[in-house]
FIMAR-414513 format. One record per residue (C-alpha): residue number from 1; x, y, z. Coordinates in pm, 1 decimal, padded with zeros to 6 digits, always signed. Example, Ala and Ser with C-alpha at 12.3 -4.5 7.8 and 13.67 -1.06 7.14 Angstrom:
BEGIN
+-----+----------+----------+----------+
|   n |       xx |       yy |       zz |
+-----+----------+----------+----------+
|   1 | +01230.0 | -00450.0 | +00780.0 |
|   2 | +01367.0 | -00106.0 | +00714.0 |
+-----+----------+----------+----------+
***
This chain:
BEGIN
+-----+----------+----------+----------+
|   n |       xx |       yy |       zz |
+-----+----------+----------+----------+
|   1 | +02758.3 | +10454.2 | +02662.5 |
|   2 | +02655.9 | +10061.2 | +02688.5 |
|   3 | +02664.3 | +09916.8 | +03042.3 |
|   4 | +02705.4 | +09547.4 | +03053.8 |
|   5 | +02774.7 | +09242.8 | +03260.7 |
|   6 | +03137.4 | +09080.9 | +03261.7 |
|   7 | +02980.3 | +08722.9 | +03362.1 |
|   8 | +03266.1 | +08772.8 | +03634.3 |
|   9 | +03110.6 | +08811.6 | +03931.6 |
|  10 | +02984.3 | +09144.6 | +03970.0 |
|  11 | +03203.4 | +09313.4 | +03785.8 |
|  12 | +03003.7 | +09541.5 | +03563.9 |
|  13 | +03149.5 | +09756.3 | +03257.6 |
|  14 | +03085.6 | +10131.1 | +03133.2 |
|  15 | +03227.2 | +10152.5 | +02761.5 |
|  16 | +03298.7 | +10518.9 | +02670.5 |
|  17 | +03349.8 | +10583.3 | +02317.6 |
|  18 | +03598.8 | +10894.2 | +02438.1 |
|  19 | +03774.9 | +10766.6 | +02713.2 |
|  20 | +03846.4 | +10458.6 | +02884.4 |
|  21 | +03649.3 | +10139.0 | +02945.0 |
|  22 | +03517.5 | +10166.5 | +03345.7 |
|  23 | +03460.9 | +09859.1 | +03574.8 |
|  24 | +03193.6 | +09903.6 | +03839.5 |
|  25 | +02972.0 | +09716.2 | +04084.4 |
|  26 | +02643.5 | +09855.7 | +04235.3 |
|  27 | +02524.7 | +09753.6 | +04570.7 |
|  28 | +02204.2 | +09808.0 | +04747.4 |
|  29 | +01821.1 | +09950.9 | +04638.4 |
|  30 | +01778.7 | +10057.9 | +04298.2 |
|  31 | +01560.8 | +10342.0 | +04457.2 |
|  32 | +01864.9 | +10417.0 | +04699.6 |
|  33 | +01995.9 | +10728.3 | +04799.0 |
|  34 | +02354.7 | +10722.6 | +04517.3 |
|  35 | +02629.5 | +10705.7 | +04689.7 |
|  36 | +02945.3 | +10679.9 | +04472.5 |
|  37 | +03258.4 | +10574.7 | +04639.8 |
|  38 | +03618.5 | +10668.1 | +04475.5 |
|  39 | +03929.8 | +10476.2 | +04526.6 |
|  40 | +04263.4 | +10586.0 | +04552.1 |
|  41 | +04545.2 | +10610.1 | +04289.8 |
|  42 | +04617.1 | +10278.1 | +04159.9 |
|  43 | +04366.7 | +10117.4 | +04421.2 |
|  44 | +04068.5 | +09910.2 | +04332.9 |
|  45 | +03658.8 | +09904.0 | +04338.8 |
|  46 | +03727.8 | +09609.2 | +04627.4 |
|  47 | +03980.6 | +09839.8 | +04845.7 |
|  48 | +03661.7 | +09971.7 | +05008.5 |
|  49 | +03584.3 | +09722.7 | +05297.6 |
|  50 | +03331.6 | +09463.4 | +05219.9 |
|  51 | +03167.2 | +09539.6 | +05563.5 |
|  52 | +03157.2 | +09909.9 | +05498.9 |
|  53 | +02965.8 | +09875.9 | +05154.9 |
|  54 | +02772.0 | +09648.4 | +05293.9 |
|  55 | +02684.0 | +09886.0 | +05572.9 |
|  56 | +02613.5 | +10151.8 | +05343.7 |
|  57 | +02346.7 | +09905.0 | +05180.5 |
|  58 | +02205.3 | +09810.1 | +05431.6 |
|  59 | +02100.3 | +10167.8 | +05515.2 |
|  60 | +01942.2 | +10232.9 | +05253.9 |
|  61 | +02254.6 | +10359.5 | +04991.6 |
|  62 | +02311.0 | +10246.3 | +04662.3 |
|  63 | +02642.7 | +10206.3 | +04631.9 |
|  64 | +02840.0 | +10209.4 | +04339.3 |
|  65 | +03210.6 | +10224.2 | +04353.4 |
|  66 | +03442.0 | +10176.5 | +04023.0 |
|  67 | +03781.3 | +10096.4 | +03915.6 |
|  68 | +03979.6 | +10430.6 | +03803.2 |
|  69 | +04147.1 | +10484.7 | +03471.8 |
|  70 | +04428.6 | +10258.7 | +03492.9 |
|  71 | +04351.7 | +10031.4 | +03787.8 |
|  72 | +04158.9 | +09691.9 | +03869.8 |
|  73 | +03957.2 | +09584.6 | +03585.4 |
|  74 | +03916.2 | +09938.6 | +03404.7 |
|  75 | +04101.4 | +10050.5 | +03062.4 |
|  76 | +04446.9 | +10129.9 | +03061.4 |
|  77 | +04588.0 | +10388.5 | +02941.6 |
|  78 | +04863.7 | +10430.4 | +02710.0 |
|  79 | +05062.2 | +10748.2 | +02825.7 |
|  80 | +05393.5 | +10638.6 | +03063.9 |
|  81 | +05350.3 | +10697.0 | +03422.3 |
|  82 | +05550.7 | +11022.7 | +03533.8 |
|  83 | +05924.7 | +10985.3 | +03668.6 |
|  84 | +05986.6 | +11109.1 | +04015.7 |
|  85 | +06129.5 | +11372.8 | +03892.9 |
|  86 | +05842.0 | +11489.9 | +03711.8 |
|  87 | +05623.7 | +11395.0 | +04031.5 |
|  88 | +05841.5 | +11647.3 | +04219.9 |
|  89 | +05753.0 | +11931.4 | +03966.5 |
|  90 | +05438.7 | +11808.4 | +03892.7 |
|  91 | +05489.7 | +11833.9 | +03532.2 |
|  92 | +05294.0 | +11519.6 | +03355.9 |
|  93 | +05360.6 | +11390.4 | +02977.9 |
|  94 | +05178.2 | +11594.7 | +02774.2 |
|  95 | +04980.0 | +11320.5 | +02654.4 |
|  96 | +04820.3 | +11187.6 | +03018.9 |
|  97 | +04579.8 | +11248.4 | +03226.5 |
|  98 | +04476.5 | +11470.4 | +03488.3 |
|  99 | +04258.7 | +11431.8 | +03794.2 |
| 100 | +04006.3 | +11647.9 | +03557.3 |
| 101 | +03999.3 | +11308.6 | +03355.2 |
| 102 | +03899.8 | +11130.0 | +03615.7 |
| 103 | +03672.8 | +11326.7 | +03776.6 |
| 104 | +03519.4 | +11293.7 | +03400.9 |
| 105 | +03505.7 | +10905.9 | +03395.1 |
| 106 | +03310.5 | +10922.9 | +03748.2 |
| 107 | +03080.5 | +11154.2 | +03600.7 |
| 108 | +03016.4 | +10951.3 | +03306.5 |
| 109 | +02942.8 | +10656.3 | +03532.9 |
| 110 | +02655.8 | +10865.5 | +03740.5 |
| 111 | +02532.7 | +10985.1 | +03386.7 |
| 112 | +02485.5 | +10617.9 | +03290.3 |
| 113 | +02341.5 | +10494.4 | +03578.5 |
| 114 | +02113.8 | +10776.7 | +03531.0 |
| 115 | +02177.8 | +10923.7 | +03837.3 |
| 116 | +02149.8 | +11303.4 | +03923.8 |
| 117 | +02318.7 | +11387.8 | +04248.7 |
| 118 | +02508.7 | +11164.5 | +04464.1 |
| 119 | +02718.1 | +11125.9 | +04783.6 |
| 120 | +03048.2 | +11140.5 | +04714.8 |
| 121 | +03346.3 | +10942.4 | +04943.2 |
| 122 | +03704.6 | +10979.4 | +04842.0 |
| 123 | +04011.5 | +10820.7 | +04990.3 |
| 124 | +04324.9 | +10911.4 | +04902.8 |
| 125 | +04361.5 | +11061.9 | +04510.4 |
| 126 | +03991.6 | +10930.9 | +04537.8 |
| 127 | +03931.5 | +11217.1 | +04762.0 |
| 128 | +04083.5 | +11468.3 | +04508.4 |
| 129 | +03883.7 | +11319.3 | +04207.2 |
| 130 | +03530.5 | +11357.5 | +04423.7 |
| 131 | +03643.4 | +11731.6 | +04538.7 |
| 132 | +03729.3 | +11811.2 | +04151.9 |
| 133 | +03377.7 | +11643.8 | +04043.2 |
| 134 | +03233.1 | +11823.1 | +04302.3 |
| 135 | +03403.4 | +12189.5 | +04219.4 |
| 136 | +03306.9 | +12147.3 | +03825.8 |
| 137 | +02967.3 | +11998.8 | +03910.9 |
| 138 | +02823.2 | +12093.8 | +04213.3 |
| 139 | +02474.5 | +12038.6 | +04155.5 |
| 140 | +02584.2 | +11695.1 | +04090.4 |
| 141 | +02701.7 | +11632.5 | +04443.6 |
| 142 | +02469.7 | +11572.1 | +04761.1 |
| 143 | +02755.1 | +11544.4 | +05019.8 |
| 144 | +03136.4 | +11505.8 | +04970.4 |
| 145 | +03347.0 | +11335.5 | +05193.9 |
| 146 | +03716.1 | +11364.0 | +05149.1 |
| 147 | +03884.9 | +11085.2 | +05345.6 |
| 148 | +04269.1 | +11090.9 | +05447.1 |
| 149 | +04317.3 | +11308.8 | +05120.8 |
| 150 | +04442.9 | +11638.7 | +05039.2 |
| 151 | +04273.8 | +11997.3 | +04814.6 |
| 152 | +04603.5 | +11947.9 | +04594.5 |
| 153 | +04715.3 | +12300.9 | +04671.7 |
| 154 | +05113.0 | +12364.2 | +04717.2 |
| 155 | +05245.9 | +12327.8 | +05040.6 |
| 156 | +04893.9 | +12168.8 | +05162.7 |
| 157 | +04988.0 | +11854.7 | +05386.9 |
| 158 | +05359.1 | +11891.5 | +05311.5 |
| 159 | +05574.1 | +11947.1 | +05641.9 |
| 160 | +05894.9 | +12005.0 | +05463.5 |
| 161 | +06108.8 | +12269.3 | +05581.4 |
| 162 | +06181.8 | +12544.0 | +05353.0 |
| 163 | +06394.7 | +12429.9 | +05044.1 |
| 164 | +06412.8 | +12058.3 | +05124.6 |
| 165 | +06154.8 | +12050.1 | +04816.1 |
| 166 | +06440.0 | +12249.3 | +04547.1 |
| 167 | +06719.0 | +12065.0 | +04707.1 |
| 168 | +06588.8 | +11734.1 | +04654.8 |
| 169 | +06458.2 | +11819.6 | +04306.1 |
| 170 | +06851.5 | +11915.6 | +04248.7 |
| 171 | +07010.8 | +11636.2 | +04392.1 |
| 172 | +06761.2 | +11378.8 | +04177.6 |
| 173 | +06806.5 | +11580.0 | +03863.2 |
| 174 | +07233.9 | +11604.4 | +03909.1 |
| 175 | +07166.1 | +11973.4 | +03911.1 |
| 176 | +07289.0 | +12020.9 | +04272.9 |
| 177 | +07338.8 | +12390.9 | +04402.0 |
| 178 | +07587.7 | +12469.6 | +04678.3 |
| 179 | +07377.6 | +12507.9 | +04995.9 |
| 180 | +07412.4 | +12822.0 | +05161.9 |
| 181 | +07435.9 | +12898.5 | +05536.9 |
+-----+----------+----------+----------+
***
């Protein structure tokens, strides 16, 4: 795994000969406590407040947050996106990714900035990717902060009321069922 300047600002690149190409920036001490910050689904490295990093420096951190798979400056990936219908049943293409993946690319990023055990922040799908790092690696993970995210698990942070879920999944799929009662 090479790591090498873009000559674009800050931008910094992780090439992974089995997976995608990963943009990053580091901020702060060398000798800094890691603290790796994960974006959101289909957000980028500079989503996370320039104040906040900078905060986090200036403490002490080392900071390193990264484009994911298929966002900002980072490798795309050639598997379609999933319908909304496949959302729904959370059924991907056979041929993407999962949040496994990503939780993957992060830990390939701490691996080549040679780092052991890190903070972890998550917003969002970030939040998923850091808990998934941190269930398959745990002695990877210092602290893990999950930030307006959710474990994944049905019926977590839904509020639907029973069978709005099926008859919505009927109604976009032209399969509707007569509703009963």
């Amino acid at each position: 795994m090479e790591q090498r300047g873009s000559g674009a600002g800050d931008d910094l690149f992780l090439e992974r000969p089995d997976g995608p190409r990963i943009a990053y920036r580091v901020h702060g001490p060398a000798d800094g406590e890691p603290l790796l910050l994960v974006a959101g689904l289909g957000l980028d490295l500079t989503s996370w407040p320039t104040a906040l990093v900078d905060g986090f420096a200036d403490r002490g951190f080392r900071v390193v947050r990264f484009d994911n798979r298929d966002a900002g400056c980072s490798g795309r990936i050639a598997a379609p996106p999933p319908g909304r219908v496949r959302q729904l049943l959370a059924r991907p293409h056979p041929d993407a990714y999962t949040l496994a993946d990503m939780a993957a690319d992060a830990l390939a990023l701490l691996d080549a900035l040679g780092v052991e055990r890190a903070h972890l922040v998550g917003m969002s799908t970030g939040g998923m990717i850091a808990q998934t790092l941190a269930a398959r690696h745990p002695e990877r993970v210092a602290t893990l902060t999950s930030v307006f995210s959710t474990t994944g698990a049905p019926g977590m942070g839904h509020h639907l009321a029973p069978g709005v879920l099926d008859r919505l999944v009927d109604l976009t799929t032209g399969l509707a069922r007569p509703t009963v009662g």
